[in-house]
N, C-alpha and C positions, 0 to 999 in steps of 0.2 A: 165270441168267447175264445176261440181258438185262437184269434189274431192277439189278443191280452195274454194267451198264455204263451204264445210266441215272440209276443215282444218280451215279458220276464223272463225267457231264456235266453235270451242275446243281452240280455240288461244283466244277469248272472254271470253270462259266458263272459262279458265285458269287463265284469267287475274283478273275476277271477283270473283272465291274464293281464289285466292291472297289477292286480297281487303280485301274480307270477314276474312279472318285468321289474316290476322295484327288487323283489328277493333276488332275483338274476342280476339285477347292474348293482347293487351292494355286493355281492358276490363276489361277481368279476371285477370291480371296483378295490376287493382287499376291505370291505369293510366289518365283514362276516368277524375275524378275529376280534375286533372292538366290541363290538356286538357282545359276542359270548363274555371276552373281559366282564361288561358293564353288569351280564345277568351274573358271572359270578362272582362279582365284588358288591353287586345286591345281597347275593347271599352270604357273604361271609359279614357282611355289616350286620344284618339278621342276626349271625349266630355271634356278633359281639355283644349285641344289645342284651339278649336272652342271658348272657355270659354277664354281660355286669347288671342285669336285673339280678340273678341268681347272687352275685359276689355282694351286692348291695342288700339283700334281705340275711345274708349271713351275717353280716358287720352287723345291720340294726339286731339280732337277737344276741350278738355276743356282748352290745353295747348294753341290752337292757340288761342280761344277766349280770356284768357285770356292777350295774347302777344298784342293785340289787343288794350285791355282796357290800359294797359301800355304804348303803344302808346298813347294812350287819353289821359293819368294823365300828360306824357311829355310836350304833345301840350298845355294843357291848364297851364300846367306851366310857360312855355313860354309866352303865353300869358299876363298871370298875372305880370309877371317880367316887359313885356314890356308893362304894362300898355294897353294892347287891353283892356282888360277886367278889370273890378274895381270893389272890393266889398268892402260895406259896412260894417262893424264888426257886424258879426255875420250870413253875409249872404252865399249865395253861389248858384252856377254854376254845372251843370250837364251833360255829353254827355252819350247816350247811344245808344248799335246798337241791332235794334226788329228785330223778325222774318218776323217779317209784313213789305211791305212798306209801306209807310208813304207819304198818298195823300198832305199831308200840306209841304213836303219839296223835291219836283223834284220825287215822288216814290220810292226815296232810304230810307234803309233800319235806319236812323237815327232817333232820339228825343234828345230832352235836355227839361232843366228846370231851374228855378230858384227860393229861397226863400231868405227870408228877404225883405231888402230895398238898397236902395243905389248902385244897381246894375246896372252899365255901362257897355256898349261895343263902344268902338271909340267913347267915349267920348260923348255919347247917353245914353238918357235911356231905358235900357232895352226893353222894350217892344215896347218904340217909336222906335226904330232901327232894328223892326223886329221880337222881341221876339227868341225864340230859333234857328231862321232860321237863323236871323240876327249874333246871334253869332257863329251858325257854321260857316257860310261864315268868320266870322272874324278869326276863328281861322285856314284858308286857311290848308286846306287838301282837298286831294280825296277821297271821302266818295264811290266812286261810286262802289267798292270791297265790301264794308262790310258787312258781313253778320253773323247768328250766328247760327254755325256750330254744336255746341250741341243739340240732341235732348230732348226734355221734358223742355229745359232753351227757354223764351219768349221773355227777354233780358239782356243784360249787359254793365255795362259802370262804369264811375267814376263820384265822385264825390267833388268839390277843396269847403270848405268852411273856412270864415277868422272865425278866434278867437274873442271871445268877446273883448280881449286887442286891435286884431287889428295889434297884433305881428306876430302870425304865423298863418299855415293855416294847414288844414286837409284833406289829399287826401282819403274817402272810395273809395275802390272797390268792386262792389257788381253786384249780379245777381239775377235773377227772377224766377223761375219756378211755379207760380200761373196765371194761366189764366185768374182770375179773376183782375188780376192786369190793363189788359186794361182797360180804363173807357169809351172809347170812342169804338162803331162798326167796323169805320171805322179805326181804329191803329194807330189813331191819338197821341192820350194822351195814356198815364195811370199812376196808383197809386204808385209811388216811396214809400210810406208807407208800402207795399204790400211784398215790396224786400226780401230775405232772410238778413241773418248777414251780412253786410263787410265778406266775407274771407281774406282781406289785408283792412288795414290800417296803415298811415305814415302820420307823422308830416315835415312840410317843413317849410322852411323861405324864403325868397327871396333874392336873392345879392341886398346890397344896393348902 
């Protein structure tokens, strides 16, 4: 027994200045600096990978939101063709989808708005017809998905307004990221003035 335990200690002792003599001639050799290079150009690859996983899941949620708001610009164009909805020159129509739900329309995650005058839904006026609820409803979607998927963005949507002629109309697409943009506690309203730029804007006509 003791001759087994003393050969595993020279078979240790052997293995360890093994060790010891490669760390020592890369050492003295100069190749210690390579060495550390290689661990921390491992690590900084790590920390790009993590960097464009993170940069790559922000693009896909800005991409779906915005697929989203697209849907919106489609619907309400539709809309407007088929005369759901009627503005007045110079007015216009808003959908948007908040972070928040939204006590004033079933808890989902929706708002709209309207400025100018002249602004119909089925042949109502605006506000006698429900105001922005009344026009969602008219613009028959599922709202009951939407949500907005980017973080630090509060909301986004579009926005269809006519022309002073009367001719054509103007779809902004625009998003929020000020908090201060709510006006109301409860996520009811807030301040479309508040928005960032359009990042899309298009000019439409409607078939006549």
């Amino acid at each position: 027994m003791w001759k087994e335990k003393g050969q595993n200690i020279i078979e240790y002792a052997l293995m360890l200045a093994l060790v010891v003599g490669i760390g020592s001639f890369i050492y003295t050799q100069g190749y210690g600096d390579n060495i550390s290079a290689v661990f921390n150009n491992a690590g900084n690859l790590l920390e790009e990978v993590n960097k464009t996983q993170e940069e790559a899941k922000k693009e896909a949620d800005r991409n779906a939101d915005r697929s989203y708001a697209e849907h919106l610009g489609v619907l309400l164009k539709m809309a407007v063709s088929k005369k759901t909805i009627q503005l007045g020159n110079g007015s216009s129509v808003s959908i948007f989808v908040q972070n928040q739900p939204n006590p004033n329309y079933y808890n989902r995650h929706m708002n709209g708005a309207y400025t100018g005058s002249d602004v119909k839904v089925n042949e109502k006026d605006y506000i006698t017809n429900g105001g922005f609820a009344g026009m969602l409803d008219a613009v028959e979607v599922d709202y009951s998905n939407a949500e907005v998927k980017q973080d630090g963005v509060y909301w986004y949507g579009v926005q269809i307004k006519r022309d002073s002629t009367g001719n054509s109309y103007t779809l902004s697409y625009m998003d929020c990221n000020n908090i201060e943009s709510y006006n109301k506690k409860d996520y009811s309203g807030f301040d479309i003035n508040k928005a960032n730029a359009p990042y899309n804007i298009e000019t439409w006509t409607p078939d006549r």
